[in-house]
C-alpha positions as CSV (number, residue, x, y, z in Angstrom):
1,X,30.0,-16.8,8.2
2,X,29.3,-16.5,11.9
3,X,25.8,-14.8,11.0
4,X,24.7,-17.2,8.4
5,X,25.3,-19.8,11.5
6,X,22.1,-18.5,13.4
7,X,19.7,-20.2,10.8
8,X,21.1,-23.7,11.5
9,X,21.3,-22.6,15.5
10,X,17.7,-21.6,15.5
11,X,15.1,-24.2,15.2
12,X,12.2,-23.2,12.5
13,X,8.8,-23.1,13.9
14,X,6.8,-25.8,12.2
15,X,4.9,-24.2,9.4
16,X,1.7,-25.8,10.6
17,X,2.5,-24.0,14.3
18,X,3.2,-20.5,13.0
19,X,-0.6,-19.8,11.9
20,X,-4.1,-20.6,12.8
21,X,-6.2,-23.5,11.6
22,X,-8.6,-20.6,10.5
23,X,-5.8,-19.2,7.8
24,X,-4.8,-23.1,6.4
25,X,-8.6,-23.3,5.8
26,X,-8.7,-19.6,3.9
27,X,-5.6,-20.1,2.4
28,X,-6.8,-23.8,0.7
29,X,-9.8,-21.9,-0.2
30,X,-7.9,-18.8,-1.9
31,X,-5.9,-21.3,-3.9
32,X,-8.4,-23.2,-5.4
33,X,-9.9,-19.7,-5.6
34,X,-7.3,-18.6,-8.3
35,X,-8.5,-20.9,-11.1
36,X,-12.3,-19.7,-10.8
37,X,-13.8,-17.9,-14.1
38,X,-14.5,-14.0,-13.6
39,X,-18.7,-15.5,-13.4
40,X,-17.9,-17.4,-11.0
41,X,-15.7,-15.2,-8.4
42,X,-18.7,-12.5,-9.5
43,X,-21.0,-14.7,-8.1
44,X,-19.4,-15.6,-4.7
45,X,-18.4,-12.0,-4.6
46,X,-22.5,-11.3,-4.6
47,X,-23.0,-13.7,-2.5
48,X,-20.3,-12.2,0.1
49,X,-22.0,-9.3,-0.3
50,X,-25.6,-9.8,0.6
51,X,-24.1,-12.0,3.6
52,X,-22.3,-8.6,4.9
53,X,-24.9,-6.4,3.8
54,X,-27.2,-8.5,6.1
55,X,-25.3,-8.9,9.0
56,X,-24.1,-4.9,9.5
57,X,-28.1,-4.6,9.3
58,X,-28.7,-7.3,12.4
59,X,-25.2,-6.9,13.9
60,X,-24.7,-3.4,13.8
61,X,-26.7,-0.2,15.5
62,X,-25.3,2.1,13.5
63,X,-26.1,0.7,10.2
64,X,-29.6,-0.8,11.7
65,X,-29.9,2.5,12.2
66,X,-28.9,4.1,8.9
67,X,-30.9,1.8,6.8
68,X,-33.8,2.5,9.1
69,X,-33.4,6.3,8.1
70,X,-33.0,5.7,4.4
71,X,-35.8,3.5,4.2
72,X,-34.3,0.4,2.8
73,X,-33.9,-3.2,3.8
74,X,-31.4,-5.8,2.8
75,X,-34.2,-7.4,0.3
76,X,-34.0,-4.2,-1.0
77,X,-30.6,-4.3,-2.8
78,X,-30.9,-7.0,-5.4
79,X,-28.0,-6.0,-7.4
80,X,-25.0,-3.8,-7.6
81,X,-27.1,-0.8,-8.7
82,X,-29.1,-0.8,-5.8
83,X,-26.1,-0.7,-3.8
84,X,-24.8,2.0,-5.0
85,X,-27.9,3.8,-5.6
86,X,-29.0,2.5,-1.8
87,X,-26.4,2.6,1.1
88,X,-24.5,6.2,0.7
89,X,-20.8,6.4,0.8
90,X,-18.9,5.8,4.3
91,X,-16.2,8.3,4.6
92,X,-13.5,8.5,7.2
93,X,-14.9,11.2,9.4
94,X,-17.8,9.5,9.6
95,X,-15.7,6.3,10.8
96,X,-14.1,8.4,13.4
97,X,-17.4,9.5,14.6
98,X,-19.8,6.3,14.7
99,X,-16.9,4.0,15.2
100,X,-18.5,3.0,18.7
101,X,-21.8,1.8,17.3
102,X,-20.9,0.4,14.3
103,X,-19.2,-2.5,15.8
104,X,-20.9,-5.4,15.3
105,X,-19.5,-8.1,17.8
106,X,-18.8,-7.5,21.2
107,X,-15.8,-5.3,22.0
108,X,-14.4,-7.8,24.9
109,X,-12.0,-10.1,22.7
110,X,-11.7,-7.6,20.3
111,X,-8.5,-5.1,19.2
112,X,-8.5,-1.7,18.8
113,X,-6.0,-0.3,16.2
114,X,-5.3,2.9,14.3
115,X,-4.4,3.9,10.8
116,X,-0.9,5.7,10.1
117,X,-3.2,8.9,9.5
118,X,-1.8,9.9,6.4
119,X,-4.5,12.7,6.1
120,X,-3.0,14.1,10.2
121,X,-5.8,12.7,11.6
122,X,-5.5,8.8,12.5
123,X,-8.8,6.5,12.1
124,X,-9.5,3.8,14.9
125,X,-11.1,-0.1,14.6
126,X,-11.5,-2.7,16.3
127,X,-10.4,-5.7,15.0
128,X,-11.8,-9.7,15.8
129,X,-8.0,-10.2,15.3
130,X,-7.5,-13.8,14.8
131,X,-10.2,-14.2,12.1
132,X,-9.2,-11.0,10.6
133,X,-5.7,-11.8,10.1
134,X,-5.7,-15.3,9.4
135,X,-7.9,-14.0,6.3
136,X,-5.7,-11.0,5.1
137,X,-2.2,-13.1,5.8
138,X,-4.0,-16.4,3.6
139,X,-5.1,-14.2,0.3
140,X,-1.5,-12.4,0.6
141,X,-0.1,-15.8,0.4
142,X,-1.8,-17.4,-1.8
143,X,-1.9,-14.5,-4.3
144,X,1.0,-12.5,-3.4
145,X,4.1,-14.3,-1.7
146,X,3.5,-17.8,-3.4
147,X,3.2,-15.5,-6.8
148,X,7.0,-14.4,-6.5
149,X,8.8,-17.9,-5.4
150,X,8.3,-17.5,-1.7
151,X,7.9,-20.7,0.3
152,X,7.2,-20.6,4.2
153,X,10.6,-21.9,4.7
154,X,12.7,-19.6,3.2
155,X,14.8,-16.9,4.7
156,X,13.6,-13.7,4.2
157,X,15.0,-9.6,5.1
158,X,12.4,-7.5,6.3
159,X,12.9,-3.4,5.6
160,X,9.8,-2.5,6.7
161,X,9.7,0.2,10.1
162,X,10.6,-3.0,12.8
163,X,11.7,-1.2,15.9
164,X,15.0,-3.5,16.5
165,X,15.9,-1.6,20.1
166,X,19.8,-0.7,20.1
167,X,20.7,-2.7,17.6
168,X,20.3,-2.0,13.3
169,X,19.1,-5.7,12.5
170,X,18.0,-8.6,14.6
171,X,17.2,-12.3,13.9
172,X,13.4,-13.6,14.0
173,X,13.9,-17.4,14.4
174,X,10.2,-17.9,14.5
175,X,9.8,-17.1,10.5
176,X,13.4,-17.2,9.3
177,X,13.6,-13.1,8.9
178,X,16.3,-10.9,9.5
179,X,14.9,-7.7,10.4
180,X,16.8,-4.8,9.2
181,X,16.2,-0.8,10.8
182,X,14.4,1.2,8.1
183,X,15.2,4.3,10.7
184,X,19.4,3.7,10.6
185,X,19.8,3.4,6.6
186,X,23.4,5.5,7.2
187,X,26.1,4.6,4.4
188,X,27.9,3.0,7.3
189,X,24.8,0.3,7.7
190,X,23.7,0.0,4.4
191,X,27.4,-2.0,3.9
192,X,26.8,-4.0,7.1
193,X,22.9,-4.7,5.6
194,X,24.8,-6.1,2.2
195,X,26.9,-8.3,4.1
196,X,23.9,-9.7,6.2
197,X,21.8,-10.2,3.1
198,X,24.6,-12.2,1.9
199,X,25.7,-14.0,5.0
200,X,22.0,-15.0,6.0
201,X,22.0,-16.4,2.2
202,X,18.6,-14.4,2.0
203,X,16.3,-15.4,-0.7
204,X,12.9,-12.4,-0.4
205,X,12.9,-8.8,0.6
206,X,10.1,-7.3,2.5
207,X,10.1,-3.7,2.4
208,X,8.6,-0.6,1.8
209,X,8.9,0.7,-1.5
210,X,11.4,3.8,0.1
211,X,13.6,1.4,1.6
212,X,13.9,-0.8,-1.2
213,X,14.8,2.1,-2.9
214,X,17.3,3.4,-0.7
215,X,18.7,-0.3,-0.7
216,X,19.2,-0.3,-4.5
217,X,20.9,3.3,-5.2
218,X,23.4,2.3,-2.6
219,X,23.9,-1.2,-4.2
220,X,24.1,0.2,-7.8
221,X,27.1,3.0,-6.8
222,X,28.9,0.8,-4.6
223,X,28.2,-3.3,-5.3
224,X,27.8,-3.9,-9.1
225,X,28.0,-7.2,-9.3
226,X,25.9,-7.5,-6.0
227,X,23.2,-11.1,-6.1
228,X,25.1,-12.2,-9.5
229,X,24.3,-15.7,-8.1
230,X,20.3,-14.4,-8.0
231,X,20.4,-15.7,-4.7
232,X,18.0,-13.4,-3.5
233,X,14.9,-13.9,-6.0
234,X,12.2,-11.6,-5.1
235,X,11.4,-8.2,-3.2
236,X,7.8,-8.2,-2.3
237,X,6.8,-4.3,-0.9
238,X,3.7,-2.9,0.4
239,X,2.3,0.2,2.3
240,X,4.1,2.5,0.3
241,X,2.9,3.6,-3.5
242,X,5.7,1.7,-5.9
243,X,6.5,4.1,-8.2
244,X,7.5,2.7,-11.8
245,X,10.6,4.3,-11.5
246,X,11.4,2.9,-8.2
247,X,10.7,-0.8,-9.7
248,X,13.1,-0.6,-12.8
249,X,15.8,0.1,-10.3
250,X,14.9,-2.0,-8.0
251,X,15.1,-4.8,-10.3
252,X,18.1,-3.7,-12.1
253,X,20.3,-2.9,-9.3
254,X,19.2,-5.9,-6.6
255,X,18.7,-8.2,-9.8
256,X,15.0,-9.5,-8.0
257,X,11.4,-9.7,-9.6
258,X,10.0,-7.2,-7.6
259,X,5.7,-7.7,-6.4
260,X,3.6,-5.4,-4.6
261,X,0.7,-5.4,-2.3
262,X,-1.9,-2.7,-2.2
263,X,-3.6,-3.1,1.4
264,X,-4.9,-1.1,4.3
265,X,-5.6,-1.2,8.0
266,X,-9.1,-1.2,7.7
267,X,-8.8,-4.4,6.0
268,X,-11.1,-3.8,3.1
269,X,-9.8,-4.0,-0.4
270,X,-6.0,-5.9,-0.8
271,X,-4.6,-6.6,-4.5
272,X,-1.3,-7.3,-5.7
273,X,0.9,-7.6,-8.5
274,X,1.9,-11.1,-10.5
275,X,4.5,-11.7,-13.2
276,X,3.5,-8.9,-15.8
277,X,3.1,-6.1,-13.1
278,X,-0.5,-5.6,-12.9
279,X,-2.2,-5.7,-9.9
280,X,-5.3,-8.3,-9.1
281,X,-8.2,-7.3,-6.7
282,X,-8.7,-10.1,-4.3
283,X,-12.3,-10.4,-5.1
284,X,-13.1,-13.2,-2.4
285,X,-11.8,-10.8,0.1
286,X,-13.6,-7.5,-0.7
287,X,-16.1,-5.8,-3.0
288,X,-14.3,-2.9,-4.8
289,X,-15.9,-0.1,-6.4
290,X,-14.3,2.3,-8.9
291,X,-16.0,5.7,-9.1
292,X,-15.1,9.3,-10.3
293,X,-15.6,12.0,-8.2
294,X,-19.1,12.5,-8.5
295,X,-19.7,8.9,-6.8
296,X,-20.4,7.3,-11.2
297,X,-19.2,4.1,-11.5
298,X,-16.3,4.2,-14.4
299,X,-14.3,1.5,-15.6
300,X,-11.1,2.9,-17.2
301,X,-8.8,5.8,-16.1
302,X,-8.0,7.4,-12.5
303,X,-11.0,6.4,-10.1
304,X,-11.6,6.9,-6.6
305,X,-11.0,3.3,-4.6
306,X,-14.5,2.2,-2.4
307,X,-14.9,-1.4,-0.6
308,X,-16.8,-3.5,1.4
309,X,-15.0,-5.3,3.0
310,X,-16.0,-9.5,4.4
311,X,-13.0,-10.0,6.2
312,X,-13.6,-8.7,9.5
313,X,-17.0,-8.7,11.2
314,X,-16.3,-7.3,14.3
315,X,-16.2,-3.6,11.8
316,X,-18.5,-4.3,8.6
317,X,-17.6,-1.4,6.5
318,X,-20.4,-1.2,3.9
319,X,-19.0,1.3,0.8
320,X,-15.7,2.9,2.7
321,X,-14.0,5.1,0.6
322,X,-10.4,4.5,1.0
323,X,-9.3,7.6,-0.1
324,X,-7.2,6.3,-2.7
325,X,-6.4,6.2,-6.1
326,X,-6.2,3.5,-8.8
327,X,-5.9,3.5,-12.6
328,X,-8.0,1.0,-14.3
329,X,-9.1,-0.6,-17.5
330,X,-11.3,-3.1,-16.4
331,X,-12.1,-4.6,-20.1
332,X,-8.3,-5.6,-20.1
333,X,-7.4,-9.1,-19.6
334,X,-3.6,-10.4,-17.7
335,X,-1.6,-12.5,-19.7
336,X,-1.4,-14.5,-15.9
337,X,-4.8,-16.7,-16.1
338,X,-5.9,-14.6,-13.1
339,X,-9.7,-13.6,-14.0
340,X,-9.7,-11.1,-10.5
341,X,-10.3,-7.3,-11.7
342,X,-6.9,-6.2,-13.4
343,X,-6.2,-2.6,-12.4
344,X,-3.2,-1.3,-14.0
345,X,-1.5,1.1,-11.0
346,X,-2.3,2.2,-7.6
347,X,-1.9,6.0,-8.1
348,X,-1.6,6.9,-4.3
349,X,-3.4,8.8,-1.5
350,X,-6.1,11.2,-2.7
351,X,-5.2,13.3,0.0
352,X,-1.3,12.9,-1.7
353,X,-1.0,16.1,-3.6
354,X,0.2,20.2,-3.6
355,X,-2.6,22.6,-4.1
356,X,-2.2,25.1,-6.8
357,X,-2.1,29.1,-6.9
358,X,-6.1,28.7,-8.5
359,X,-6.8,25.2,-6.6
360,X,-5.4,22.9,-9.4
361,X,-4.7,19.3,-7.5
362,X,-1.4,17.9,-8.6
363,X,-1.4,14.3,-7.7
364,X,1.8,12.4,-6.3
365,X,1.8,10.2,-9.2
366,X,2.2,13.3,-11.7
367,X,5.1,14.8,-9.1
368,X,6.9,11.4,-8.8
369,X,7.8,10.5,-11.8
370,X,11.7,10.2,-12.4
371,X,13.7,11.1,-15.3
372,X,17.7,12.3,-15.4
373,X,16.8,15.9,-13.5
374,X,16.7,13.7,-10.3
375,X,19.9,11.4,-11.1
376,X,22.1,13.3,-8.5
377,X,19.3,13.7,-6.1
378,X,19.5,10.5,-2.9
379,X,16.0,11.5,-1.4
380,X,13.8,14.0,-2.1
381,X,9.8,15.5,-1.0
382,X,7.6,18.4,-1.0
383,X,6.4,20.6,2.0
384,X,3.6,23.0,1.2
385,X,2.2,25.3,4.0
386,X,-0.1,27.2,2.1
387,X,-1.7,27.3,-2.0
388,X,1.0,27.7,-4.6
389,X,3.9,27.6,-2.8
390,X,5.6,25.0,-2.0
391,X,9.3,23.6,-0.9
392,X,11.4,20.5,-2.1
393,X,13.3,19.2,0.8
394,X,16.7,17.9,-1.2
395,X,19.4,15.5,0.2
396,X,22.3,15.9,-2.1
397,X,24.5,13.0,-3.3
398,X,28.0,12.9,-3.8
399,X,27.9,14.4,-7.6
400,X,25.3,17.0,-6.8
401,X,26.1,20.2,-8.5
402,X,24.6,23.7,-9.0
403,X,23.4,22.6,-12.5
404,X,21.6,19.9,-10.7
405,X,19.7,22.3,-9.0
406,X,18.5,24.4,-12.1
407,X,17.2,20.5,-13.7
408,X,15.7,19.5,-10.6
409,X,13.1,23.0,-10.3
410,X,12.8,23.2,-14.0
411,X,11.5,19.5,-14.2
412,X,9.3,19.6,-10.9
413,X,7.9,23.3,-12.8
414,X,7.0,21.3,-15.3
415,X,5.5,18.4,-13.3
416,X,3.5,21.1,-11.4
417,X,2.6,22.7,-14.9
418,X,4.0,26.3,-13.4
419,X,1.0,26.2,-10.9
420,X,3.0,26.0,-8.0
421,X,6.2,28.2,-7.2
422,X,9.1,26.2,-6.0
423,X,12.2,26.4,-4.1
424,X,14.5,24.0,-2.9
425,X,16.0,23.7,0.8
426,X,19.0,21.0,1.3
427,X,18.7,19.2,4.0
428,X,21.1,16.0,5.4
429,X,18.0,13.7,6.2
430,X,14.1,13.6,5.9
431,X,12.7,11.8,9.1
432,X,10.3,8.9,8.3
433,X,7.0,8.2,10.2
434,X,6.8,6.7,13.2
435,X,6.3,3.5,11.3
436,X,9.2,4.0,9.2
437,X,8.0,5.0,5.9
438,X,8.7,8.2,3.9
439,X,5.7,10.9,3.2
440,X,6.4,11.9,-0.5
441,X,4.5,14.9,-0.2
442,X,4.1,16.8,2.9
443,X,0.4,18.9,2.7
444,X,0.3,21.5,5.8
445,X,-2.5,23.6,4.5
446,X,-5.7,23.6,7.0
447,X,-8.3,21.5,5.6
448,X,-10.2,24.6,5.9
449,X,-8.0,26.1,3.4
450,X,-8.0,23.5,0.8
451,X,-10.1,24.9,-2.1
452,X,-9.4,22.6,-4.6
453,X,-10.5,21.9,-7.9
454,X,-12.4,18.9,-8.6
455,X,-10.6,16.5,-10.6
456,X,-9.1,12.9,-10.5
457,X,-6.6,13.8,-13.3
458,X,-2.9,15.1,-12.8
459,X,-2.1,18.6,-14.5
460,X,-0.3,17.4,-17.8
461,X,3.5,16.9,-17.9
462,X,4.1,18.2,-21.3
């Protein structure tokens, strides 16, 4: 119990001390904010709105600029039509290359960061850091971490890409976390993380949806009776897509509720799950549009995921497609009393798929589903260097066999509806990012190559 000793050794930051008066005063408002009626978050949301629209305008060259060229003002947009209709879509290329004059405050005091560049190519921003993350870290508490039990006292393991030097775990005293290495998940380490999760007396996870993953098919073959005591109550993840797969083990094997957190660096639109799984957009943060692929607004099915985001005006980012994927119904309701947007799932990167032998896109979320072909199967991903061909990288557990290998092609032939030929390769590890997550599907076809059909939907399964 030597381990578990460190929390009484350690004195706690004062809760007050560990964030800025500028979060206690977004996080009051956020909680008040989750009783509001759907009319009335609509109507701060407008009001957000016009207050961004209006200051990139005054603030910001480039978009002085842009509106200048297109003719419009401000006064111009009276509703949400007229945005759309208005002020064109922002891509990421077009990020990258007007980053400069599109910042709206002046760069001294402000931070420059970068995106993971899941597309190869990383974005830059610059960040007014202290307003920016005291308003991303208040919505995630009030309508994420205080969702699932967490209290600002409690101790928590983080599996989440923390560089921990020499070591595989270290002890944050500061917020009560014990920081596990995502990069040294070795059978050898994953017993020592057991025995810290339980030593520490650990009550949350924080992890990406891989690790967590990785966590609970170890626990499940080796610790069946592990957090019988549900002393460990939640796993909150983030940054990764959370398959529905990966949830139901999750749950079952670690015996948590498990949340997640849709998010991104550019800080525009953040939701996250409650208690019956569907995720909330954190309308007071952000002003998300769901459109097909045509730029249409839809409200139900696979959309393309566009925001404005009010959280950061160093960077206003008027109509920035994310270049993700969601699947909505927005004329459902949540049993949860939340009146936010409900979308159903976040499907992913757009950028996430393999590229078939006439151009047919087949999402992540199609590939990724798991069913019994995959039981025998620790980690798996696809590499594709060019159009209908592609690779899945296989590490093999300890009951792998050679009729494994027949399921495992004839279920991903099906999931690629035979427009993609496939082999498998067998490899001892798959290398994470340099942030510690895992890249489900690896695309290495030039962009120049990529001639691929139009469409939001997956190829069907059946």
């Amino acid at each position: 119990m030597k381990q578990a000793l460190k929390i009484l050794v350690y004195p706690l930051v004062p809760v007050r001390l560990r964030y800025p008066k500028e979060f206690w005063a977004t996080y009051a408002f956020a909680q008040k904010a989750n009783a509001w009626s759907s009319q009335r978050l609509r109507e701060y949301q407008w009001r957000r709105l016009i207050e961004t629209i209006n200051w990139a305008y005054e603030h910001s060259t480039y978009y002085n600029r842009r509106f200048c060229q297109l003719h419009i003002k401000p006064g111009d947009i009276r509703n949400y039509e007229d945005y759309r209709s208005n002020v064109p879509i922002l891509t990421k290329e077009e990020l990258r290359n007007h980053l400069e004059s599109m910042v709206a405050l002046p760069k001294k005091g402000l931070e420059y960061s970068t995106t993971g560049g899941s597309t190869g190519v990383p974005v830059g921003i610059y960040l007014q850091k202290r307003i920016a993350d005291s308003a991303r870290d208040a919505f995630d508490w009030a309508r994420f971490f205080n969702k699932g039990g967490y209290n600002f006292k409690d101790c928590v393991a983080v599996l989440r890409g923390r560089l921990v030097g020499e070591s595989t775990h270290l002890w944050d005293p500061k917020r009560s976390h014990l920081v596990l290495s995502t990069f040294d998940m070795t059978e050898s380490n994953l017993h020592l993380y057991v025995k810290l999760l339980e030593d520490y007396r650990v009550q949350h996870i924080l992890a990406y949806p891989s690790a967590a993953d990785a966590l609970a098919r170890f626990v499940s073959g080796n610790y069946p009776k592990f957090n019988e005591n549900r002393v460990i109550r939640s796993m909150f993840t983030s940054s990764e897509v959370l398959f529905p797969f990966q949830k139901r083990l999750i749950e079952e094997a670690l015996r948590v509720k498990v949340f997640d957190l849709y998010g991104n660096t550019e800080q525009t639109s953040r939701m996250a799950t409650c208690h019956y799984g569907n995720y909330h957009d954190f309308m007071e943060y952000a002003y998300s549009e769901f459109l097909d692929d045509e730029g249409n607004a839809v409200t139900s099915g696979v959309a393309r995921l566009v925001s404005t985001s009010f959280s950061n005006p160093a960077l206003p980012l008027l109509r920035y497609d994310t270049g993700d994927l969601v699947d909505i119904d927005l004329e459902s309701t949540c049993p949860c009393g939340l009146a936010h947007t409900t979308v159903k799932s976040i499907n992913g990167r757009a950028q996430e798929y393999l590229i078939g032998k006439s151009g047919e896109r087949i999402s992540v979320a199609a590939l990724n589903s798991h069913t019994e072909a995959f039981d025998n199967v620790e980690r798996f991903r696809y590499i594709q260097m060019k159009p209908g061909e592609a690779v899945i990288e296989v590490i093999k557990s300890k009951k792998f066999t050679q009729d494994d290998e027949g399921k495992v092609l004839e279920e991903a032939r099906v999931r690629t509806k035979r427009h993609v030929d496939l082999s498998i390769k067998y490899v001892e590890s798959i290398p994470l990012t340099a942030a510690g997550k895992f890249s489900f599907v690896v695309n290495r076809i030039p962009s120049e190559a990529r001639h691929v059909r139009v469409s939001l939907d997956p190829p069907s399964a059946n």
